[in-house]
C-alpha positions in Angstrom: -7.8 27.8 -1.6 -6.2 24.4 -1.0 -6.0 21.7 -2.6 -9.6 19.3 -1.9 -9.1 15.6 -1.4 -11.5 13.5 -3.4 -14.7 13.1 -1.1 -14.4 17.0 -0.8 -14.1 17.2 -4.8 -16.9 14.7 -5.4 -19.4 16.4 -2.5 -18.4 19.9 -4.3 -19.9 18.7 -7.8 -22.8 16.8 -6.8 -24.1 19.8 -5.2 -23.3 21.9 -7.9 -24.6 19.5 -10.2 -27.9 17.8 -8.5 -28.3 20.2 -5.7 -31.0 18.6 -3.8 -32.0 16.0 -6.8 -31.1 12.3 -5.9 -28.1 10.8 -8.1 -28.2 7.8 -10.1 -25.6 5.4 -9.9 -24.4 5.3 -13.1 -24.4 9.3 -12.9 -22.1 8.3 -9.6 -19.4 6.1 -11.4 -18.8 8.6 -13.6 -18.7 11.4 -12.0 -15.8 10.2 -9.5 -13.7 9.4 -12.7 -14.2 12.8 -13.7 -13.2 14.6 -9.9 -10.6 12.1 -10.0 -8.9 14.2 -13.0 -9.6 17.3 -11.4 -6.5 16.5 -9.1 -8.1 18.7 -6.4 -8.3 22.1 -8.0 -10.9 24.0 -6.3 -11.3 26.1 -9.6 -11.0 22.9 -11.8 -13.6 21.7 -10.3 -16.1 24.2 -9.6 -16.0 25.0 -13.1 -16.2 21.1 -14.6 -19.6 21.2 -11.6 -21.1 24.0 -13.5 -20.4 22.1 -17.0 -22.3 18.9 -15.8 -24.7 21.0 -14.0 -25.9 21.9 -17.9 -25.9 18.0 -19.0 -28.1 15.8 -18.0 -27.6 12.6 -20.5 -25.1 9.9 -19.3 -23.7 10.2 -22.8 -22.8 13.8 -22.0 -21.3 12.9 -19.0 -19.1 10.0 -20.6 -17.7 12.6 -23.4 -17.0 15.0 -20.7 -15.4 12.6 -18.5 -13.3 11.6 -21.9 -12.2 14.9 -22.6 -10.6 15.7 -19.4 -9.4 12.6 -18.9 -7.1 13.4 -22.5 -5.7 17.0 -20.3 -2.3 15.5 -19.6 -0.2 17.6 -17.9 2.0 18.4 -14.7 0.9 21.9 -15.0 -1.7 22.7 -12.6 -2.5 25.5 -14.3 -2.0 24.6 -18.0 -4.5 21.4 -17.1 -7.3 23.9 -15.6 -7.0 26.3 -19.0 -7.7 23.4 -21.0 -10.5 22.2 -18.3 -12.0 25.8 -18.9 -11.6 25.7 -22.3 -13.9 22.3 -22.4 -16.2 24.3 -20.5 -16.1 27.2 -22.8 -16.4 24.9 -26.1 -19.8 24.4 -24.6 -21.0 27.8 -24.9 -23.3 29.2 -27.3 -21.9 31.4 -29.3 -24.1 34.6 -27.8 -22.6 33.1 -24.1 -18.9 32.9 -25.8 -19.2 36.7 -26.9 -20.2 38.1 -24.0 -17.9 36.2 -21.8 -14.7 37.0 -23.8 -16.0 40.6 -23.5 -14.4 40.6 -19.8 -11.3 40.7 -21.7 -11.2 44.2 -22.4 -11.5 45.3 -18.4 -8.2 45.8 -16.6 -7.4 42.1 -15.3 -9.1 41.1 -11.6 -11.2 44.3 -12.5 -14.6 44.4 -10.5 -17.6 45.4 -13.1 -20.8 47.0 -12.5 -22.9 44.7 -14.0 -25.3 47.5 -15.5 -22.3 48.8 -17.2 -21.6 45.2 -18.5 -25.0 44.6 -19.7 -25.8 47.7 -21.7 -22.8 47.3 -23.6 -23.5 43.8 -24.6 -26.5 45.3 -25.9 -24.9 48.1 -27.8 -22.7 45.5 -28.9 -25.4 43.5 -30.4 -24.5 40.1 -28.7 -28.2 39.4 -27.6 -31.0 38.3 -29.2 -32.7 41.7 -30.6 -36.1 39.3 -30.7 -36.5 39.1 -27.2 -36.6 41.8 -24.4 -33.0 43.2 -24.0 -32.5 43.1 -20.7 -33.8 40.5 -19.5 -31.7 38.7 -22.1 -28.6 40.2 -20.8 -29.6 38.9 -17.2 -30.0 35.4 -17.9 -26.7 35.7 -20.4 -25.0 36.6 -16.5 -26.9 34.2 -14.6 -25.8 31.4 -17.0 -22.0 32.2 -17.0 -22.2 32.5 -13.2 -24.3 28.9 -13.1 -21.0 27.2 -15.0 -18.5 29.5 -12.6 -16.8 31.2 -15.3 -17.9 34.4 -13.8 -18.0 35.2 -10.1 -20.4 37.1 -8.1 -18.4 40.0 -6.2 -21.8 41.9 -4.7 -25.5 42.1 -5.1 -28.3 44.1 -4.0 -29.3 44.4 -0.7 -32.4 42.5 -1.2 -30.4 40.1 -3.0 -32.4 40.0 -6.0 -29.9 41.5 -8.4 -26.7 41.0 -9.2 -24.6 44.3 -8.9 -20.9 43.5 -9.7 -18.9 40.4 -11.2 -15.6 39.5 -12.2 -13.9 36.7 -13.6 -11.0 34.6 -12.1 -7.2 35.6 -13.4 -7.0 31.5 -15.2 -10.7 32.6 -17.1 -9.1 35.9 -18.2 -6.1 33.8 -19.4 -8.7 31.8 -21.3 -10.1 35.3 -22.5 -7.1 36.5 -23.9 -6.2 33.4 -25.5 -9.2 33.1 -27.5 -9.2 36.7 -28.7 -5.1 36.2 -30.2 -6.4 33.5 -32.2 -8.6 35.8 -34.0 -11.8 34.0 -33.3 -14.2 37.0 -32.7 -11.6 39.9 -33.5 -14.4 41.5 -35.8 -17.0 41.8 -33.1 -14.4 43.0 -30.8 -12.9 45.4 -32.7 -14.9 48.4 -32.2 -14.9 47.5 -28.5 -11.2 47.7 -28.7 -10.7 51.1 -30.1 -13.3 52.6 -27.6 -11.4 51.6 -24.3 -7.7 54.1 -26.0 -9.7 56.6 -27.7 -9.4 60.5 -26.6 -11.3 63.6 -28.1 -9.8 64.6 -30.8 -8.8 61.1 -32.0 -12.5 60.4 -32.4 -12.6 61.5 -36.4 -11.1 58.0 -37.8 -13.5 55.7 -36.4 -16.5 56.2 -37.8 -18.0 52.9 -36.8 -17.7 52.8 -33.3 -20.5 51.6 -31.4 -19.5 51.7 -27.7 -17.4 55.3 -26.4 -16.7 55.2 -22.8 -15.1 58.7 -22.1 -15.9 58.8 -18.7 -11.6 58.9 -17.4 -11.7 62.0 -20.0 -13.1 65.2 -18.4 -14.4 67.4 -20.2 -15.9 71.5 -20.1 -17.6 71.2 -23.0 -19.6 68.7 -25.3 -17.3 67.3 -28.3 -18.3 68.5 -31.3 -17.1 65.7 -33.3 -19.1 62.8 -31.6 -22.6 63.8 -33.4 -20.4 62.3 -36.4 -20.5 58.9 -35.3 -23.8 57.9 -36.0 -23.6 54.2 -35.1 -23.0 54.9 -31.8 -25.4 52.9 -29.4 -23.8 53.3 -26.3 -22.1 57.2 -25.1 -20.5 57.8 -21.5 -19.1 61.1 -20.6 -17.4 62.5 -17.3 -18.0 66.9 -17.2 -16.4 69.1 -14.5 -19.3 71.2 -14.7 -22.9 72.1 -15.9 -23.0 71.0 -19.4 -25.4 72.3 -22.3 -26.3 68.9 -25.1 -26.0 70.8 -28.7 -28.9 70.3 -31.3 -26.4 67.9 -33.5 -27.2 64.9 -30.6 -29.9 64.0 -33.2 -27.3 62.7 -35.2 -27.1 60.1 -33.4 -30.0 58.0 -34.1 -29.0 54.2 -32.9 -28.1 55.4 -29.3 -29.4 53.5 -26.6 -27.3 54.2 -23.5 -26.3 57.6 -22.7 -24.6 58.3 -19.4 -22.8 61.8 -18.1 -20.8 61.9 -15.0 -20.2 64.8 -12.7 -17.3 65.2 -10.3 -17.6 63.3 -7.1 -19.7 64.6 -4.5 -21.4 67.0 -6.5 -24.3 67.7 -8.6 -24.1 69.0 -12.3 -26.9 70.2 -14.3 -27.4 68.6 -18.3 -29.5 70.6 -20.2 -30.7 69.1 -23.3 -32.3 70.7 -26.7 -35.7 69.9 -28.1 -34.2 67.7 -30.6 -32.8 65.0 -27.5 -36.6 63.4 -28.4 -35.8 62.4 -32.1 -33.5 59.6 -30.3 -35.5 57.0 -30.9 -33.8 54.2 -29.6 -32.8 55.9 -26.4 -33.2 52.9 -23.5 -31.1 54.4 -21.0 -30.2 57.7 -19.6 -28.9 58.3 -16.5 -27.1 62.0 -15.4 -27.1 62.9 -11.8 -29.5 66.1 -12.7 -30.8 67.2 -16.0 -33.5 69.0 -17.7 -35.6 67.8 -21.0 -37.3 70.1 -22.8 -41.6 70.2 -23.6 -41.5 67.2 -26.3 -42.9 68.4 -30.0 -45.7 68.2 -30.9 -46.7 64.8 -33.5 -50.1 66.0 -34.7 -52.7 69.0 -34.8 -53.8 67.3 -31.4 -52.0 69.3 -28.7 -52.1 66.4 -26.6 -50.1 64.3 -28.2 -46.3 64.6 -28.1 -43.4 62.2 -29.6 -41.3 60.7 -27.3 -38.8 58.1 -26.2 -40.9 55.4 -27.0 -38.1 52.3 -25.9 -37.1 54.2 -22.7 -35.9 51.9 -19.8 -34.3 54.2 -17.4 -34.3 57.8 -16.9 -32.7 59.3 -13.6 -32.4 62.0 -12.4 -35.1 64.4 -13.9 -35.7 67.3 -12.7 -38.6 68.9 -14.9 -41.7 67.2 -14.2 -44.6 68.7 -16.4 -47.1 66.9 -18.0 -45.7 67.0 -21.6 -42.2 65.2 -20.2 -43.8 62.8 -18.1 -45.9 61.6 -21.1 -42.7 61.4 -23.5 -41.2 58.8 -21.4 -44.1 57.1 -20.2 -42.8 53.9 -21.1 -40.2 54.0 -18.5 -40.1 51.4 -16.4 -37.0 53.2 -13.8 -37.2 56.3 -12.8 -35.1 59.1 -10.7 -36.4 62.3 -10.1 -34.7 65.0 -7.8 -35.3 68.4 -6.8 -33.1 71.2 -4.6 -35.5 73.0 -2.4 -39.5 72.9 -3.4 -41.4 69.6 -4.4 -43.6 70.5 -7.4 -47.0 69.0 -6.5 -47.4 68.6 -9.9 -45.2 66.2 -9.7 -47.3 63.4 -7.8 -50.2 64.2 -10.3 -48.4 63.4 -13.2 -46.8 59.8 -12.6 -49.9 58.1 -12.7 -49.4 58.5 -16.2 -46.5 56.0 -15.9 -48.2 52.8 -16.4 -45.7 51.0 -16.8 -43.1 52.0 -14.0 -41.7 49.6 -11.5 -38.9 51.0 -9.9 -38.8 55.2 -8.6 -36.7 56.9 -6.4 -37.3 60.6 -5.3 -33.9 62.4 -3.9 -34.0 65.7 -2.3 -30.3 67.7 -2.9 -30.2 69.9 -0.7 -30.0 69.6 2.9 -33.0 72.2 3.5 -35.8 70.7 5.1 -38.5 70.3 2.2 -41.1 68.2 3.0 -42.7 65.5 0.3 -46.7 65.0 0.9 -48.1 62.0 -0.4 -51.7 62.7 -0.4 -52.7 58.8 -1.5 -51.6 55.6 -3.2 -53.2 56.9 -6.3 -50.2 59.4 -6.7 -48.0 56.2 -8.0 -48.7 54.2 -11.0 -50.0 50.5 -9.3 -47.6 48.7 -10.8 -44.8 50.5 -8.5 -42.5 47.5 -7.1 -40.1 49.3 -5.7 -39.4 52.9 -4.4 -36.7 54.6 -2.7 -37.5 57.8 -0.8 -33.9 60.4 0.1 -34.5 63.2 2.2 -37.8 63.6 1.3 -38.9 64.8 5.0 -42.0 63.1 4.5 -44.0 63.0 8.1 -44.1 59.0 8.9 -47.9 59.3 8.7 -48.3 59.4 5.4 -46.3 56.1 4.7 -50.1 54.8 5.6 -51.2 55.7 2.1 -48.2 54.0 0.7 -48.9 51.1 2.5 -52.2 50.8 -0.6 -49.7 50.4 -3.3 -50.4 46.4 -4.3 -47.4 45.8 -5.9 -44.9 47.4 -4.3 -42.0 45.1 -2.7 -39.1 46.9 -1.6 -39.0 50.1 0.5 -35.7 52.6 1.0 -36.3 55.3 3.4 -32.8 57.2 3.4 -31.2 60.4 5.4 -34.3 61.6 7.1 -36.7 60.4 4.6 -39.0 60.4 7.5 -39.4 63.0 10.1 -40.5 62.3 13.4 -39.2 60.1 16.3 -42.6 57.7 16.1 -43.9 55.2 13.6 -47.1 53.9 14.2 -48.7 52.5 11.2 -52.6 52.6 11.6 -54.1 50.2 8.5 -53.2 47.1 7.5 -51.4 47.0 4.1 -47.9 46.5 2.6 -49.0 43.1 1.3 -46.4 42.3 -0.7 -43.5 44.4 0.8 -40.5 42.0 1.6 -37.2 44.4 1.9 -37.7 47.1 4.1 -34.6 49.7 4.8 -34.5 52.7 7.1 -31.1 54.4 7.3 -29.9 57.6 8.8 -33.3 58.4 10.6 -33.7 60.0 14.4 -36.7 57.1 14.6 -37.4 56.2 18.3 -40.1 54.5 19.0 -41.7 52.2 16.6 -44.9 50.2 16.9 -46.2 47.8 14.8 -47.9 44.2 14.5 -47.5 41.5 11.6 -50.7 42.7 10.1 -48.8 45.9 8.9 -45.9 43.8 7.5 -47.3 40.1 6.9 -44.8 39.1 3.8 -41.9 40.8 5.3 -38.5 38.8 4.3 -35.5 40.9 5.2 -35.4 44.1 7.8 -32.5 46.2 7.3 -31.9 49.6 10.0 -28.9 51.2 9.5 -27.5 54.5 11.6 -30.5 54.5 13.8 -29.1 56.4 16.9 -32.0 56.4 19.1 -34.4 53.3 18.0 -33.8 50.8 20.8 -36.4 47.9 19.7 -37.8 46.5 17.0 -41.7 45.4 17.5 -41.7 42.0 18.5 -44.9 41.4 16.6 -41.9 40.8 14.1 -41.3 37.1 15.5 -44.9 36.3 14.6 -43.7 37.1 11.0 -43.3 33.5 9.4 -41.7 34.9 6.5 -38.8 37.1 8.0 -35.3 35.8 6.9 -33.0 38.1 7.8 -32.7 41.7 10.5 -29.5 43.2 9.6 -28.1 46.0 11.9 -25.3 49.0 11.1 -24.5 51.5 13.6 -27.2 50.6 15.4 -28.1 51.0 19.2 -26.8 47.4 21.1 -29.7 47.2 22.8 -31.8 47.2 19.0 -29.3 44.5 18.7 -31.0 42.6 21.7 -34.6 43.6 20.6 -33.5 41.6 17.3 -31.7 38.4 19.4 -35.1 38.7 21.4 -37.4 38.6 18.2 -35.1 35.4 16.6 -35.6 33.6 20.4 -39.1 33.9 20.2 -39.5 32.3 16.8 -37.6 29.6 17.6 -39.9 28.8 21.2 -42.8 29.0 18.7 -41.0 25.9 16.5 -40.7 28.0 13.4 -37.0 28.8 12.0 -35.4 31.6 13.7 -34.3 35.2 11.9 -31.0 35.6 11.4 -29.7 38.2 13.1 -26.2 40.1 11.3 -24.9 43.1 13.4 -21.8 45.1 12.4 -20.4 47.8 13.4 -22.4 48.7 17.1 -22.9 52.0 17.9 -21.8 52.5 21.4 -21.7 56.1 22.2 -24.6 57.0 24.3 -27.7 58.8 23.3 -27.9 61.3 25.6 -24.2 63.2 24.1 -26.5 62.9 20.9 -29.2 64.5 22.4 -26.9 67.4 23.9 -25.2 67.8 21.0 -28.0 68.5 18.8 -30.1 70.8 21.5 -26.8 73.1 21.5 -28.1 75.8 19.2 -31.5 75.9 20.4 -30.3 76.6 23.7 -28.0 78.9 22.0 -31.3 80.4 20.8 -32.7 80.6 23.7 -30.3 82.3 25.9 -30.3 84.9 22.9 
């Protein structure tokens, strides 16, 4: 970016800093004597916005306005290290750890913030008295408040951050701090994780966090069930992989993650003695298999299990007994090749506590998922994601019942059928709404059927040419986003956002990308091919 001249500078922190709030004078005074120093770094003073953004005394705003005022230097770059470095002396320490953590990715690197966050937790840098992961989310949100960590994407309801990074000056500032030795000992383990290989595993019996997943492996290593105080495990396998009986060992994990090749699915199967890992919070494998839980008492109906479990995805053996040992789970994948198990949809109304599920079909056969009522789904379902499920668009009617549930994914023929026509009033609360890779062509619908509706987002629709437009009587719709998409869907949506605006309320925004301009009927030739193939057989 250039360089901002002063009413630039001083509009830049007093949004950052007040927002909509009215200023004070005296807050005024100061706070041009403090852009004034910032000599019209953009970064400078984004991150000296975020640091007053935090204090609200005058006296706060006086020390800060001293300290920068002392950074004198005809290095641009030297004087924003030292304004970061006031910004940083400002942390907690918790906030400190975590961000000097970026220091161990490669520099500019763009991070998966689940990956971030459940290493901050193996780590121990949160506070173990209050819910994990809601810690390690407002540990993010308050690093990316004060601008020392950027926001590279979020989800596409934009509740959720998904990735972050740090600027190249605040990685400076990373390294810096760790030379000088100020949290080598909580870094340490960290350290050795990010060089260690296989068989170098046997010296470092302390390690909490090993990230194997650039290692491929054939089979499990045997010496990992040695390092009992591991919390965190990631693993990359070129194939099917059997978990040996010695996992047990390892009693403090919480995260364990296995990775297949790209593009395809491997199988993990795990032993009986996978449920003696007590602390297990996360495990995610593209396809695995867990085992009937033991038994904890003469009463056959009670089983142990993972009693801390966040996340599990993707299961693939949904009896009774398993669905009970991680019925605390509050995310949850399931797929299956060919045949959904009915037993299946009888059993996850044992998961009281789920909010988030997503039900993925592998194979491209065409299986079909029946949803017989909202009482299949525990109601405290928020969000659920269906994937080539095949499930006839009529029975998204009984899904419209669930009272909780805000976002809805319908991906790669989740639906078959070219027609949608809800017939009940429901999805009360549903505000993110996707439909993606469908052959959906006519769709009819009211407000009624979508009253809280925020953001519509269709995506490789090749033969839906409008969008209801009850939709413009929707006061709450924000946003229609189209991909691949028809251009006349594309006029159905400029159509809908006209509308709003003649009736005085603010007007959708409408995002297109990418139109999709050949024409439907080399589609529909295309795909009757083979059945006239058939035919003249």
């Amino acid at each position: 970016m250039d360089f901002m001249d002063q009413d630039d500078s001083w509009n830049l922190v007093k949004s950052a800093a007040f927002a909509n709030e009215a200023l004070p004078s005296e807050y005024k005074n100061i706070g041009k004597q403090i852009v004034d120093e910032c000599h019209g770094l953009p970064l400078t003073i984004v991150v000296v916005a975020g640091l007053l953004k935090s204090k609200r005394a005058i006296e706060d705003w006086k020390s800060v306005a001293k300290d920068v005022k002392s950074f004198v230097t005809n290095d641009a770059d030297e004087r924003c290290l030292r304004v970061l470095g006031l910004s940083y002396n400002h942390l907690t320490n918790d906030l400190k750890t975590c961000l000097l953590y970026f220091e161990i990715f490669p520099e500019e690197a763009e991070i998966l913030v689940n990956h971030l966050m459940r290493i901050w937790m193996a780590e121990g840098f949160l506070n173990l008295e209050n819910d994990l992961g809601e810690e390690a989310e407002k540990c993010l949100q308050h690093l990316v408040n004060r601008s020392l960590v950027l926001v590279c994407k979020k989800s596409r309801d934009e509740t959720k951050i998904r990735s972050c990074k740090v600027q190249d000056l605040i990685y400076d500032l990373c390294l810096r701090e760790f030379q000088r030795g100020n949290v080598r000992s909580k870094f340490q383990s960290i350290c050795i994780s990010t060089v260690i290989h296989q068989s170098q595993l046997i010296p470092f019996k302390l390690l909490r966090v090993l990230d194997l997943s650039d290692v491929r492996i054939d089979v499990f290593p045997v010496e990992i069930p040695s390092l009992i105080w591991l919390r965190y495990l990631s693993l990359r396998c070129r194939e099917n992989l059997d978990i040996p009986p010695e996992i047990c060992r390892l009693w403090n994990l919480q995260t364990f993650i296995v990775q297949g090749p790209i593009r395809s699915v491997i199988t993990i199967n795990f032993p009986e003695e996978i449920w003696g890992l007590k602390q297990l919070r996360h495990l995610k494998v593209s396809k695995f298999y867990l085992p009937k839980p033991p038994t904890v008492s003469s009463d056959k109906g009670s089983y142990a299990g993972f009693s801390n479990i966040q996340t599990a995805s993707y299961l693939s053996s949904c009896r009774k007994e398993v669905i009970l040992g991680i019925q605390n789970v509050k995310k949850l994948g399931i797929t299956k090749n060919y045949l959904w198990n009915y037993e299946l949809l009888n059993n996850l109304v044992y998961l009281q506590q789920l909010e988030i599920l997503s039900l993925i079909c592998v194979s491209y056969s065409h299986v079909s998922l029946i949803i017989p009522s909202a009482k299949a789904f525990p109601a405290t379902l928020k969000k659920l994601k269906l994937y080539r499920t095949h499930l006839d668009w009529s029975y998204l009617d009984n899904i419209t019942e669930l009272p909780n549930l805000e976002v809805l994914k319908l991906m790669d023929d989740a639906c078959d059928g070219v027609e949608w026509h809800p017939t009940v009033r429901g999805f009360t609360r549903l505000k993110f709404l996707l439909i993606e890779n469908n052959d959906l062509k006519y769709w009819k619908a009211t407000d009624d059927n979508f009253p809280v509706l925020e953001r519509l987002v269709l995506s490789n629709l090749y033969y839906l040419e409008e969008i209801p437009i009850e939709f413009a009587d929707i006061h709450t719709l924000q946003l229609i986003e189209l991909t691949m998409c028809l251009p006349e869907l594309g006029k159905s949506a400029a159509q809908i956002q006209q509308e709003q605006e003649d009736l005085g309320n603010n007007p959708v925004d409408v995002r297109i990308s990418h139109p999709y301009t050949r024409t439907v009927k080399l589609i529909e030739l295309k795909r009757s091919l083979p059945q006239l193939e058939e035919s003249a057989a």
